[in-house]
C-alpha positions in Angstrom: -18.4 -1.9 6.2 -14.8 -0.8 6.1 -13.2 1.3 8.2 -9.7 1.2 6.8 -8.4 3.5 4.3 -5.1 3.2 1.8 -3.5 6.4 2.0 -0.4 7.4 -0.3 1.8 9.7 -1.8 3.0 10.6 1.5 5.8 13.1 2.4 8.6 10.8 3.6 9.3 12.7 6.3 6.1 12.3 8.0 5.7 9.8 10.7 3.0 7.9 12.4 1.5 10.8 15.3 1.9 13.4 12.5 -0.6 11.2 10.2 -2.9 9.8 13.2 -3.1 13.8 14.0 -3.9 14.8 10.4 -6.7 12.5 10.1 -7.9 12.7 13.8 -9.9 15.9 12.5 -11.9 13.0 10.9 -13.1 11.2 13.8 -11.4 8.7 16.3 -7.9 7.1 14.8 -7.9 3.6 15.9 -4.3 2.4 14.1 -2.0 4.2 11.8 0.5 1.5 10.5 3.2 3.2 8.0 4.6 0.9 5.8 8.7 0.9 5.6 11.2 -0.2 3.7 12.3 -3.5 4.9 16.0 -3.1 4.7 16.2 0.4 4.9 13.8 1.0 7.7 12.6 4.4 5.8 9.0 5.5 4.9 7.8 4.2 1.3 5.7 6.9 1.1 2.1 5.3 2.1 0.2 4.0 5.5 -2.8 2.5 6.5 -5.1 4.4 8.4 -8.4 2.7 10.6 -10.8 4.7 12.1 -13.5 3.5 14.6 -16.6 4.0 12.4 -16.8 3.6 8.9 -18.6 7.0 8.7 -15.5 8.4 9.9 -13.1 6.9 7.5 -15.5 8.0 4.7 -15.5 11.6 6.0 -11.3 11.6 5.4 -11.7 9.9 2.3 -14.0 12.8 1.2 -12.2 15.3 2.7 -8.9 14.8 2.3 -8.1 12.6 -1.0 -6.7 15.3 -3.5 -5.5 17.5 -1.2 -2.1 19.2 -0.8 0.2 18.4 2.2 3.2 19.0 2.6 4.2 19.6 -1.1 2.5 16.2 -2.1 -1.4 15.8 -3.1 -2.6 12.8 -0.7 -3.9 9.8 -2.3 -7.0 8.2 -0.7 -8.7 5.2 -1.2 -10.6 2.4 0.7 -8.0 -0.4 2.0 -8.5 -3.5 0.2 -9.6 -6.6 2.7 -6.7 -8.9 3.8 -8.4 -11.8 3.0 -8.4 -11.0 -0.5 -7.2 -13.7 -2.7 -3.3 -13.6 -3.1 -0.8 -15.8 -5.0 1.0 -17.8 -2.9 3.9 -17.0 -1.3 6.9 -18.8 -1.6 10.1 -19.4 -3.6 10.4 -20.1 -7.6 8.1 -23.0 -8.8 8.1 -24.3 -11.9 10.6 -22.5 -14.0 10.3 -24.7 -16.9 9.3 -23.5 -20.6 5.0 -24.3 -20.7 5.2 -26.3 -23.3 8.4 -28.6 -22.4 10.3 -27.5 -25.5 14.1 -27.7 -25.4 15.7 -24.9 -23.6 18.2 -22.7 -25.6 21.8 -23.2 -25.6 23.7 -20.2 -23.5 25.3 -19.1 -26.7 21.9 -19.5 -28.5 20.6 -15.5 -28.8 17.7 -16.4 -30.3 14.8 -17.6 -27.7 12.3 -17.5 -30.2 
């Protein structure tokens, strides 16, 4: 069972002890991993939380999803397994048109 939990609509001035401390009430915090803005280095607003025991993480979810902090009502849910299937990475592909039709002229407008 899962003991990882999506949670968003964070305050982004909140930071990683302040959320491991707010769901510690819960049961034992094992990671808190807030995710950031890659070229900013600021807070998006959401985090991962784990939690030793399942049963722990479902007490947060119950408690806590809903509920106001810090002028933002938390978003809870369950944290999707990593090995779900994903699209694969990597640049472009195949930018042509499906069905091989001509491409439009620049000064064509119409793209049909």
């Amino acid at each position: 069972m899962n003991s990882k939990l999506y949670v968003g609509n964070l305050s982004f001035e909140m930071t990683e002890d302040e959320v491991k401390e707010l769901f510690g009430t819960y049961g034992e915090v094992t990671e808190v991993k807030m995710i950031t803005d890659r070229y900013t280095g600021r807070p998006r607003g959401f985090a991962f939380v784990s939690f030793a025991t399942p049963e722990a993480a479902g007490a947060a979810l119950e408690g806590l999803n809903g509920q106001p902090h810090r002028g933002r009502n938390l978003a809870i849910d369950w944290a999707r397994s990593e090995t779900r299937d994903r699209k694969p990475e990597g640049g472009g592909g195949n930018r042509s048109f499906g069905d091989r039709r001509e491409r439009p002229s620049r000064d064509n407008k119409s793209f049909r």
